[in-house]
Structures are given as structure tokens and as C-alpha cells.
C-alpha positions as a printed NumPy array, in Angstrom:
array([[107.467, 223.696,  78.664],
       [103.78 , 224.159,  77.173],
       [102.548, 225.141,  74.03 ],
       [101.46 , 228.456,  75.855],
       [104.139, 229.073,  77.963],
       [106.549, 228.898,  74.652],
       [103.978, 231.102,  73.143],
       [103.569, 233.708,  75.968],
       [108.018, 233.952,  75.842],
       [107.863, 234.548,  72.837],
       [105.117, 237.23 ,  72.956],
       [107.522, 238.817,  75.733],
       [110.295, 239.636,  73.052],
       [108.146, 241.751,  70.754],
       [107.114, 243.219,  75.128],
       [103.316, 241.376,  74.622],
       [102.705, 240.329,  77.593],
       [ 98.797, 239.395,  77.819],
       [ 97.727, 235.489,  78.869],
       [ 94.384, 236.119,  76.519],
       [ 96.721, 237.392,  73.474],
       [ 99.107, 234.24 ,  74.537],
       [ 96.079, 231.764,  74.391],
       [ 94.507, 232.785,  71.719],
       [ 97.713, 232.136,  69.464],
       [ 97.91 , 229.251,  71.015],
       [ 94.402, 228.067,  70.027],
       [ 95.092, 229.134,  66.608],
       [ 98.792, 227.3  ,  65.926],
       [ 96.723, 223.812,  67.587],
       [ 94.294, 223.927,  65.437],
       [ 94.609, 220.65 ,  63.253],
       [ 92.409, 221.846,  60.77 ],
       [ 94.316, 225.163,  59.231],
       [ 97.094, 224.727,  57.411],
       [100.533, 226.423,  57.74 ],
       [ 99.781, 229.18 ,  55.627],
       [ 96.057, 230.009,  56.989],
       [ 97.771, 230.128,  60.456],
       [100.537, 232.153,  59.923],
       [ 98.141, 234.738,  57.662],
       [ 95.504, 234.693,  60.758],
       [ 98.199, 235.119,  63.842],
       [100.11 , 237.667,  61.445],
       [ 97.077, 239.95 ,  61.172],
       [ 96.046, 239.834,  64.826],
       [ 99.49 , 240.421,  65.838],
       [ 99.584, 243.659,  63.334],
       [ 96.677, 244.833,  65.563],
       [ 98.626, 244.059,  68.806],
       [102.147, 245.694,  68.05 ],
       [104.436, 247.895,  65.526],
       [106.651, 245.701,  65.761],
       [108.129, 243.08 ,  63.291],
       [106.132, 239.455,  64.12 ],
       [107.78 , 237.332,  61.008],
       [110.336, 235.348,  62.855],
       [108.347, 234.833,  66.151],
       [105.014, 233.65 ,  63.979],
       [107.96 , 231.596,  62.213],
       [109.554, 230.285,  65.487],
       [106.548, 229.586,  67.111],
       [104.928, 227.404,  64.148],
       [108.233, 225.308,  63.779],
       [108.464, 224.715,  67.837],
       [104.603, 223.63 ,  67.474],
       [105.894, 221.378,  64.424],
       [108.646, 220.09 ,  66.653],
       [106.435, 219.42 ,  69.369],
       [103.099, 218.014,  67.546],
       [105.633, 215.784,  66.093],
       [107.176, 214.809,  69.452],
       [103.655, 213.646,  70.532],
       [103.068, 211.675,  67.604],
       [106.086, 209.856,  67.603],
       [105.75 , 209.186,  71.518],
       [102.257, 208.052,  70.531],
       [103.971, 205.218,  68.063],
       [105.944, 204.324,  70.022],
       [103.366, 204.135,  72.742],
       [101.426, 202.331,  70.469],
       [103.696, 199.76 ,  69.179],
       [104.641, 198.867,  72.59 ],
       [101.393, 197.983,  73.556],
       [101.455, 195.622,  70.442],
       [104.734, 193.774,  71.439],
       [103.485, 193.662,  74.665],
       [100.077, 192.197,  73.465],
       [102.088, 189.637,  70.941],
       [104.528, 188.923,  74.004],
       [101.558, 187.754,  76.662],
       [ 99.58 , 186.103,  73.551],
       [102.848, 183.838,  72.526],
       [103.056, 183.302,  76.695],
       [ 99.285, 181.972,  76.796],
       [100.086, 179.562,  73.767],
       [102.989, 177.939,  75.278],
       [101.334, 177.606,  78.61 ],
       [ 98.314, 176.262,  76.62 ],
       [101.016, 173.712,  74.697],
       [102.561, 172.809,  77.767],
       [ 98.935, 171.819,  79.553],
       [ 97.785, 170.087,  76.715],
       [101.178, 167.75 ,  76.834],
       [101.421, 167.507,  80.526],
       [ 97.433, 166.386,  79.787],
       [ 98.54 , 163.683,  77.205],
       [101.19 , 162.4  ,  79.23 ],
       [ 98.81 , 162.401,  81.967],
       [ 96.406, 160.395,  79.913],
       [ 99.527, 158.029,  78.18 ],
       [100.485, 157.127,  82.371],
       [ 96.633, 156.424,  82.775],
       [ 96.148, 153.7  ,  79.866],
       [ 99.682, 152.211,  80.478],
       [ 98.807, 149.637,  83.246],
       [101.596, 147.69 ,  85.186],
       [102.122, 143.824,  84.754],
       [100.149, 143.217,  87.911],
       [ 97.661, 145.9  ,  87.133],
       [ 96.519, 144.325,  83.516],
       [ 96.911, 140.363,  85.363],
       [ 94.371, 141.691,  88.082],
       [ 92.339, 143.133,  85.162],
       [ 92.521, 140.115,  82.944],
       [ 91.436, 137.731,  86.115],
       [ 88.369, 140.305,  87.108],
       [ 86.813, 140.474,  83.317],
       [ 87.402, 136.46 ,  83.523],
       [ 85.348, 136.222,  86.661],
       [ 82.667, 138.251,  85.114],
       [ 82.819, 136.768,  82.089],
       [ 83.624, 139.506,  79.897],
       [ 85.08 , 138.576,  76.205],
       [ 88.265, 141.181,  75.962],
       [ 88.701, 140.744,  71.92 ],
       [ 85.161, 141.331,  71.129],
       [ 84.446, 138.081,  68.794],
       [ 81.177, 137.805,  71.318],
       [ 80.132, 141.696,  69.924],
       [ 80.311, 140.261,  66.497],
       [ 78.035, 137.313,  66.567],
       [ 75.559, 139.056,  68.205],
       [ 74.25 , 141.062,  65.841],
       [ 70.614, 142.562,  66.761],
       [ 67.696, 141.209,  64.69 ],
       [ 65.421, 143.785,  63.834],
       [ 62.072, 143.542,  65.084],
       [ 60.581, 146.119,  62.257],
       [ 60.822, 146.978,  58.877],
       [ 61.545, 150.019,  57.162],
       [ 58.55 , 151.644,  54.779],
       [ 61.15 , 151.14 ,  51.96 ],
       [ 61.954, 147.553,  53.047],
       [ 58.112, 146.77 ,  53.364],
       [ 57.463, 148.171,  49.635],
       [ 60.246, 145.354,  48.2  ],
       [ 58.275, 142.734,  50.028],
       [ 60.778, 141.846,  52.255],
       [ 59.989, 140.503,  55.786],
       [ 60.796, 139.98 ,  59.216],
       [ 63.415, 137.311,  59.243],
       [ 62.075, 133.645,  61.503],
       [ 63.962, 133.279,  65.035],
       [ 67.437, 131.567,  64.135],
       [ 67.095, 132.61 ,  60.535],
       [ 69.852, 134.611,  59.543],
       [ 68.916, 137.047,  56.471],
       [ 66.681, 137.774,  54.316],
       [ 64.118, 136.455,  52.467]])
């Protein structure tokens, strides 16, 4: 049952029976920013217009069944609310263990790649052989690149390009 229709029953036991009267009261008792007191002064003195009749327990009734029902809403709107959040926390926790899951399936994916059979690393060893590639990479090491120009800094100490087969510096 609305706010109005509660209203309008209520107007019918004090024999009020006008929609604009039952709006209006309405209006007034949803309005978030009266207070209590303000409301009950305003819908008194309208209703003193409206009727003869005694209007303290029906402004009384209707304010506490608008309390009741303003906090009904809020409450459903917590809860509403709060639901939303678990159910937000729930799919976010569901993404990070699919996400954990990937990645390991990924690692162990990666693990299988490296981890060559016994035939698989002989065929291996025999084609870097053939081409003549050096699998500890001792060859890397006495290699090192000769530079073929000097550095501003290096020129200003006087140092020099080092002589073909010349290892250092002078």
C-alpha cells in the first residue's frame, strides 16, 4: 500500500475524502527536509481548515507509518547495497583465481617447454655440434669486442686505441 493510499484511509476516518487534500499531505510527510515537528504543525493547521474534527492521532499515525516505511526503504536499500558489494567481492575473488590458475597452467606450460627428452637434448647437442656452436659460452668470453673509438673522457687521460692483438691499455 502507498504512501497516499495510507494517507487518503486515513483521511476517510475523520470522512475527508479528497485525492488533492490526500496528496498534498502526502507531499508534506515526504518531504526530507522538515522535521517531525514542522510537519506535524503544517498538516495540523491545514487539516483545522479541512474538518472539526480531532486530527492528533491520524497526523500521529500517519507520520509513524511514513517512519515505518521511509525506514523500510532504507534498510531494503542496505541491503540492496551490500549485496551488490558481496556480489562485486564474490566475481573479483573469481577473476583472481582464474587469473592464478592461468598464470600456473602458463608456467607449467613453459616448465614442459624447457624440459627436453633424452633424445630431444642428444638431437640438440649433435645439431649445435654440426654448426659449431660452443653450448658453455667460454667462446663469448674470449671474444671480447675491441673498441674502435674513444670516449671524450678517455681521450682527455691520453689514453689510446689499443694495436691489433694488444690486449689493454696503454
Amino acid at each position: 500500500m502507498s504512501v497516499v493510499d495510507k494517507v487518503t484511509e486515513q483521511l476517510a476516518l475523520i470522512e475527508l475524502k479528497d485525492d488533492d487534500i490526500a496528496e498534498y499531505i502526502t507531499g508534506i510527510i515526504e518531504d526530507e527536509s522538515m522535521e517531525e515537528d514542522e510537519k506535524r504543525e503544517v498538516i495540523s493547521e491545514f487539516l483545522s481548515e479541512a474538518t472539526d474534527k480531532d486530527t492528533e492521532n491520524l497526523i500521529n499515525h500517519l507520520l509513524k507509518d511514513w517512519k515505518q516505511v521511509h525506514e523500510n526503504q532504507q534498510k531494503e536499500a542496505e541491503e540492496k547495497k551490500s549485496k551488490l558489494i558481496q556480489d562485486a567481492k564474490a566475481r573479483e575473488e573469481e577473476r583472481r583465481i582464474r587469473a592464478e590458475k592461468e598464470q600456473e597452467e602458463n608456467v607449467s606450460l613453459r616448465t614442459a617447454q624447457k624440459q627436453l627428452t633424452k633424445e630431444q637434448k642428444e638431437a640438440r647437442d649433435k645439431l649445435m655440434q654440426q654448426y659449431g656452436y660452443v653450448a658453455d659460452g667460454s667462446d663469448d668470453e674470449s671474444k671480447k669486442e675491441e673498441p674502435t673509438e674513444l670516449t671524450p673522457r678517455d681521450r682527455r687521460r691520453g689514453k689510446t686505441l689499443p694495436v691489433a692483438g694488444n690486449h689493454g691499455n696503454r
